[in-house]
N, C-alpha and C positions, 0 to 999 in steps of 0.2 A: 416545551422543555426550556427550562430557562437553564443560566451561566453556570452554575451551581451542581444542576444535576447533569451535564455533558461534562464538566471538568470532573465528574466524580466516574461515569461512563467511561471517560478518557481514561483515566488512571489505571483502571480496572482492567482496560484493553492493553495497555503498556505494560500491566504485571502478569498479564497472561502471556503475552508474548514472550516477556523476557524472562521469565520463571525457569524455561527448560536450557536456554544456553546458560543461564549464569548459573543454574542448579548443577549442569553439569562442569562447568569448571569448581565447583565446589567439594564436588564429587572426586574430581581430577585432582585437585590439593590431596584431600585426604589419604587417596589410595598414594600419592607418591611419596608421604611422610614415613609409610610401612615397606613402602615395594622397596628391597635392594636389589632384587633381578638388575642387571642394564637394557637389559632389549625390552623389559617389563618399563622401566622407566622412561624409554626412548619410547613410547608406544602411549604413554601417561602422556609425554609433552607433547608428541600428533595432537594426541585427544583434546589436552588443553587448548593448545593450539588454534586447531578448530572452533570449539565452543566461544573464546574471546574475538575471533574475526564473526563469528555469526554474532553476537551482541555486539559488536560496533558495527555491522552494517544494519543491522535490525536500529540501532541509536541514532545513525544518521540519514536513514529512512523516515523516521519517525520525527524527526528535528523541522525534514520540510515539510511531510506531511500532515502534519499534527500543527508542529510548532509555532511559532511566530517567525524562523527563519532569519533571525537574527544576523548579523554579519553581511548577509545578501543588499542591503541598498530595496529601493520594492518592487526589483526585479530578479528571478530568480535562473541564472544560468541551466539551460538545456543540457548542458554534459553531466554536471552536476547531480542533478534530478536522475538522469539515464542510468549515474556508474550508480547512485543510490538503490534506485530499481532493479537494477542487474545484482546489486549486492542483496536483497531482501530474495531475490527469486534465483537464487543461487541453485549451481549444480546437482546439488541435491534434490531440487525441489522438480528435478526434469522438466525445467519450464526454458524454451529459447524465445529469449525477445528480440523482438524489432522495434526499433527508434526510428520515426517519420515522424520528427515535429522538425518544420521547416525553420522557426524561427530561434535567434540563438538564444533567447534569453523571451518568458514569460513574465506576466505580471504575480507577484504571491500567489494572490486567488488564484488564476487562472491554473499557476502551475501547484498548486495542493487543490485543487478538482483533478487537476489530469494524474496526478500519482495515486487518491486515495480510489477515484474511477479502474484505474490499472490494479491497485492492489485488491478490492473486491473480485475484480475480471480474472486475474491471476489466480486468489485464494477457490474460486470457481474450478479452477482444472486439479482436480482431487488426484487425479492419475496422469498431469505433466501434459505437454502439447507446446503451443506456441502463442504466446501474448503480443500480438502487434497492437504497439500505440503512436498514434498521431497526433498532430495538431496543427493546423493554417487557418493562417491569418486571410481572409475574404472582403470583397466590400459591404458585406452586412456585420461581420466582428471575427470571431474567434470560433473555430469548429473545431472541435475535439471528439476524437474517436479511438474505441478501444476491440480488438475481435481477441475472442479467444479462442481455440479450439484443440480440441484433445477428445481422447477417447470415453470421455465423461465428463460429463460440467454439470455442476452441482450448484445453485445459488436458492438460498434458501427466498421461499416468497415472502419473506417479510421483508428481507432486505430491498426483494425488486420492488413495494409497495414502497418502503423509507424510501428510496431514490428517485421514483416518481410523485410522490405524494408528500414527503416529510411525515414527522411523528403525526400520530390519530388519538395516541394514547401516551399516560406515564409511564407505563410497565414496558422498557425495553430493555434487550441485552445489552451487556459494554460491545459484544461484536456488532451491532447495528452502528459504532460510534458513530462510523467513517463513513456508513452509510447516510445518517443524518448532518454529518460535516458537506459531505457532497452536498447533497440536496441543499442543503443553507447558503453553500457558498453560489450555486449555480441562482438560486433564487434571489438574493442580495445583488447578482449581476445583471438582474432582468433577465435570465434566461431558463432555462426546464432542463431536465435528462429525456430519455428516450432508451427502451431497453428494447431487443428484436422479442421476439417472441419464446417460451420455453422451448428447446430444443435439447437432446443429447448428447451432441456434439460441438455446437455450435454457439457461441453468446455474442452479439455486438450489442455497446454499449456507446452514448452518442450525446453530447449537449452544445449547445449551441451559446455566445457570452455573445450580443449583440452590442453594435460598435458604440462605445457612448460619443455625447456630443453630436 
């Protein structure tokens, strides 16, 4: 896959994302042009409300994971990355995280493998559960690990093939993006993924960034 057809993958995957919060603030405009009820209107702005905090955490999710991460210097703050992740696997999505990355502050790479790894791992628990993500720094480099677990976990095998293997073929979805962003970045590190085995309940997901120098 070359530059070309991932930035068009990407796009793809950014407009599907963001399609249903900003539809629904769209949706929110309109009905409050007509509503004169008050408590109709006070119930219009909840809604609005809502739907722009879920498109800014979905945009500054997407900023480090995706992006170039601009602003950051080329290292990218551990809280940062955390309240982002907390803001994409919100409330709603009945997901409770756990943050165990020891260190305060990632390399770019390192920290857009460990979020796009977590958001796969996350987007896995169809029915909510728990996403613990880690990361420590070892005398061989950088280990990163993610578990998920919930009453279902759902990861489609192509995606587990793209994260082990990279693309085989042209024909993928824009939802494989992140899956093949993973794999590239981990590969460009000299390092691989690792997924546990298909399970019902259970997914850990695992790569290794060997120390350079």
């Amino acid at each position: 896959m070359n530059a070309v057809d991932f930035a068009s993958l990407l796009c793809s995957r950014l407009c599907h994302d963001l399609m249903s919060p900003v539809g629904a603030l769209n949706n929110g405009i309109e009905l409050m042009a007509d509503e004169q009820d008050p408590e109709m209107r006070e119930r219009c702005l909840e809604l609005l409300a809502d739907s722009a905090r879920a498109t800014a955490n979905k945009l500054k999710f997407f900023r480090l994971a995706f992006g170039a991460g601009g602003g950051f210097g080329d290292a990218i703050d551990a809280t940062e990355a955390r309240i982002a992740l907390e803001g994409i696997f919100g409330p709603e999505r009945r997901i409770e995280l756990g943050w165990m990355v020891a260190d305060g502050k990632l390399s770019k790479g390192a920290m857009k493998l460990l979020l796009n790894l977590a958001l796969i791992a996350g987007d896995a628990l169809v029915r909510g559960g728990r996403l613990d993500v880690g990361a420590e720094t070892t005398g061989d480099g950088l280990e990163l690990a993610i578990r998920a677990e919930g009453p279902r976990i759902m990861l489609d095998p192509s995606l587990r093939e793209m994260l082990v293997k990279g693309a085989s073929g042209t024909d993928i979805e824009p939802r494989a993006a992140g899956a093949w962003l993973a794999h590239s970045l981990a590969q460009q590190a000299g390092g691989s993924i690792q997924l546990s085995e298909p399970a019902p309940e259970v997914l850990i997901v695992g790569a290794m960034i060997p120390r350079q120098g």
